[in-house]
C-alpha positions as YAML, in Angstrom:
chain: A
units: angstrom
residues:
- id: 1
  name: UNK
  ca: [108.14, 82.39, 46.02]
- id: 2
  name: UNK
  ca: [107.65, 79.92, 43.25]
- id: 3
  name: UNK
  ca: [109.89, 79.59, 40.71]
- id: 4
  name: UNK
  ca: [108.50, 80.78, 36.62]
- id: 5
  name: UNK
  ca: [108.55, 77.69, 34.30]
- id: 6
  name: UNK
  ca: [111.16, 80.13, 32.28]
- id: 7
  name: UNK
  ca: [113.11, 80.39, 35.53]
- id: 8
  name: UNK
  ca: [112.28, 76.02, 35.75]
- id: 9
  name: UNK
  ca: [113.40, 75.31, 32.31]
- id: 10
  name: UNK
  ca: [116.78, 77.79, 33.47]
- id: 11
  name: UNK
  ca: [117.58, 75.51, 36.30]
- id: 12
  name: UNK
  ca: [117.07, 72.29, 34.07]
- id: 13
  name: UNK
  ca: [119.32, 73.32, 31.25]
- id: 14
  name: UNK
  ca: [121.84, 74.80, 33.78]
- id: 15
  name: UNK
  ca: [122.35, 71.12, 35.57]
- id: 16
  name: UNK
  ca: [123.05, 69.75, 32.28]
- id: 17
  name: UNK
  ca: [125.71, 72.31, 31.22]
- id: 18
  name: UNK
  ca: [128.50, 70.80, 29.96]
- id: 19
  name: UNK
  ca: [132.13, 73.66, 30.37]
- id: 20
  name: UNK
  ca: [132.95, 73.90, 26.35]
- id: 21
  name: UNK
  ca: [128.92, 75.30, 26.16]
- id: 22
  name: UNK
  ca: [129.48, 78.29, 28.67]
- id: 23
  name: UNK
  ca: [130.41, 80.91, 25.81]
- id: 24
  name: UNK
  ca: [127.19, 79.88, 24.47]
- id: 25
  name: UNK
  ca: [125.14, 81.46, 27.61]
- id: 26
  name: UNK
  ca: [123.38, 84.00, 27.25]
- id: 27
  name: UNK
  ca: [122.96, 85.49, 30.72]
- id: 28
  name: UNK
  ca: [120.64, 88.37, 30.86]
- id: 29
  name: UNK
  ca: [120.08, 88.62, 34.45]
- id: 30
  name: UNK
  ca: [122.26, 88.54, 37.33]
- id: 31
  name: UNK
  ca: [119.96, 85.73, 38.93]
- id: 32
  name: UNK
  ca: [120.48, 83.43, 35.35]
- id: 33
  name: UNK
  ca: [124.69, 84.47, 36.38]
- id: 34
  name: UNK
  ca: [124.78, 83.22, 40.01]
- id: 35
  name: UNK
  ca: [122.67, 80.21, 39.01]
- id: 36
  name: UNK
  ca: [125.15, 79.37, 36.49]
- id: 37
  name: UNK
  ca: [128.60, 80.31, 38.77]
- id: 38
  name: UNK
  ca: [127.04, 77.98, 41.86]
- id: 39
  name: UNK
  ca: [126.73, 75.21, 39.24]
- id: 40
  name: UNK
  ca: [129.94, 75.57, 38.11]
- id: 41
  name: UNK
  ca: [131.40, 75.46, 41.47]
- id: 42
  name: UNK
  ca: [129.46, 72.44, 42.44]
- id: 43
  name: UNK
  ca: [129.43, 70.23, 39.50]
- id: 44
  name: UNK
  ca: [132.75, 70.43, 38.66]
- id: 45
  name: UNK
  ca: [136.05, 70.11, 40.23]
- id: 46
  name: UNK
  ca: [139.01, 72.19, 40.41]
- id: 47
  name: UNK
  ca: [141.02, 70.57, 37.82]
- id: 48
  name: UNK
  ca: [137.96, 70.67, 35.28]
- id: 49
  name: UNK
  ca: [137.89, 74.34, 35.62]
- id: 50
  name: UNK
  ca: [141.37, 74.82, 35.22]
- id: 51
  name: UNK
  ca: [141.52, 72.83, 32.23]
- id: 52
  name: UNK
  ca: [138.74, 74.99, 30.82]
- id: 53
  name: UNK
  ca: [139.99, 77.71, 31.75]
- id: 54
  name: UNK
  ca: [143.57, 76.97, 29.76]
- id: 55
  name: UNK
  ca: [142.37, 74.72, 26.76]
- id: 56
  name: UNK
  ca: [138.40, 75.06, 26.37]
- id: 57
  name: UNK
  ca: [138.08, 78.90, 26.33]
- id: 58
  name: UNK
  ca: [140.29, 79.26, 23.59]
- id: 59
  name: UNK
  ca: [139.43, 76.36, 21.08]
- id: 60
  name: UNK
  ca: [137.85, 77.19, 18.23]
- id: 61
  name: UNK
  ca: [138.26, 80.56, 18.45]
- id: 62
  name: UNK
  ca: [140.96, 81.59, 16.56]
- id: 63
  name: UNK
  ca: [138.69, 80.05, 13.42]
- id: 64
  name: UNK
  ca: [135.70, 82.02, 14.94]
- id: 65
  name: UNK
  ca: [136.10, 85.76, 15.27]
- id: 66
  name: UNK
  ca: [132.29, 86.06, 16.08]
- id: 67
  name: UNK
  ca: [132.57, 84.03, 19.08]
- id: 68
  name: UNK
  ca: [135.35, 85.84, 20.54]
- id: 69
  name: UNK
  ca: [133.15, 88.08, 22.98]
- id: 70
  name: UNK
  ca: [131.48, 84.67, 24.39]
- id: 71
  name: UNK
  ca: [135.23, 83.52, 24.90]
- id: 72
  name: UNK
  ca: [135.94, 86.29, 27.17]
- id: 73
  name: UNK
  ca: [132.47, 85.78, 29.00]
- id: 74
  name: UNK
  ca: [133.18, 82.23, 29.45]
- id: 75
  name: UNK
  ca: [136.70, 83.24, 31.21]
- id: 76
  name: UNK
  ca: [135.10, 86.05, 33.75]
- id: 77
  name: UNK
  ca: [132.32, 82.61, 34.32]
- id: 78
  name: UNK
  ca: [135.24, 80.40, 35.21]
- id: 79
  name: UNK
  ca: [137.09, 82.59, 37.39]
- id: 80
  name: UNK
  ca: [134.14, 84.11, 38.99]
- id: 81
  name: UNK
  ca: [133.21, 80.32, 39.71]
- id: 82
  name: UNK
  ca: [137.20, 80.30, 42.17]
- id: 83
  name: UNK
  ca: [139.03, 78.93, 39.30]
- id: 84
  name: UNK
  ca: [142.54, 79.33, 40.21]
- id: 85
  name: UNK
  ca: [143.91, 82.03, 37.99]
- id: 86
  name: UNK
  ca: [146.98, 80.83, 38.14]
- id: 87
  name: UNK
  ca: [146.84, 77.22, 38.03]
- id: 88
  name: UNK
  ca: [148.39, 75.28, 35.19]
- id: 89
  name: UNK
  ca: [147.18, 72.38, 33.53]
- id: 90
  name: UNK
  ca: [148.60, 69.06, 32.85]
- id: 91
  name: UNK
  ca: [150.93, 70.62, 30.13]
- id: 92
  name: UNK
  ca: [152.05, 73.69, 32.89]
- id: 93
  name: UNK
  ca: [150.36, 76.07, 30.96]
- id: 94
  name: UNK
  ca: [148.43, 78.61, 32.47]
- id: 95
  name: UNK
  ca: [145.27, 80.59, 30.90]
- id: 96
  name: UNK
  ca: [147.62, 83.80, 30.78]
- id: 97
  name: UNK
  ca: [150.39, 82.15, 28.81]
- id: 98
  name: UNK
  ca: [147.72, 80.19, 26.24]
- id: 99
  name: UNK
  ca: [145.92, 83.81, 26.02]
- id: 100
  name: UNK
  ca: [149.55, 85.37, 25.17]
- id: 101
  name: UNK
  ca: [150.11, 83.28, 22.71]
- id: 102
  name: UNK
  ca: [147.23, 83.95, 20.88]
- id: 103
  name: UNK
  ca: [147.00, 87.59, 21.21]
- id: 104
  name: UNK
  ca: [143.84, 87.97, 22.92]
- id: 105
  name: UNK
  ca: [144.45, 91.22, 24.45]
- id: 106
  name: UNK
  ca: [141.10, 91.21, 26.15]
- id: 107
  name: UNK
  ca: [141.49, 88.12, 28.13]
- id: 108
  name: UNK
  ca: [144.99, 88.77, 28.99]
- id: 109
  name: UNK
  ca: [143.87, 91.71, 30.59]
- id: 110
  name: UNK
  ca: [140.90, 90.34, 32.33]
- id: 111
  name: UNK
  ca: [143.50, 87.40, 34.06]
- id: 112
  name: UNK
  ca: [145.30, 90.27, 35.34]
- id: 113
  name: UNK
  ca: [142.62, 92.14, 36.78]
- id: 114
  name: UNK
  ca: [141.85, 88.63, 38.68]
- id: 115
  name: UNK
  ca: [146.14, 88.38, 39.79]
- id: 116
  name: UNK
  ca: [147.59, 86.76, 36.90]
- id: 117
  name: UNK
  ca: [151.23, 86.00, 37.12]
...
């Protein structure tokens, strides 16, 4: 099968995807998804994720209700991609303890579904 030029032009912006854009995704399909979650797991290393994961998904959002829902997203992206749930980044903070201490209900709930400590 060959790929759509929609389904092209997917794959092109995908392999420049920078982690702070991934709450900016919208992901309609489950093919757009995987595409996304392989790139993530192949572009970037662990320690990118996990910083992500504990500092990018929540900047900016506390000054931006309406982007809270892609904040969430971006979370499920990252740990769907086999970012460690519970790792903590250079500070030892860990996503649950930065999404405590915001009160983002939501996400604190979604780290535990995925075994947050």
């Amino acid at each position: 099968m060959v790929p759509s030029k929609q389904r092209l032009d997917f794959l092109r912006m995908v392999q420049t995807l920078r982690l702070e854009d991934l709450g900016l995704l919208s992901l309609e399909s489950d093919y757009k998804r995987a595409v996304v979650i392989d790139e993530l797991r192949r572009r970037f290393t662990h320690a990118q994720k996990v910083e992500a994961l504990t500092s990018y998904s929540f900047d900016g959002f506390d000054e931006a209700p309406g982007m809270w829902p892609s904040s969430l997203y971006m979370v499920k992206l990252l740990l769907d991609a086999g970012t460690d749930v519970n790792a903590k980044d250079e500070s030892g903070s860990t996503a649950l303890m930065e999404a405590t201490s915001r009160g983002h209900a939501d996400i604190i709930q979604l780290l535990k579904q995925y075994g947050a400590k």
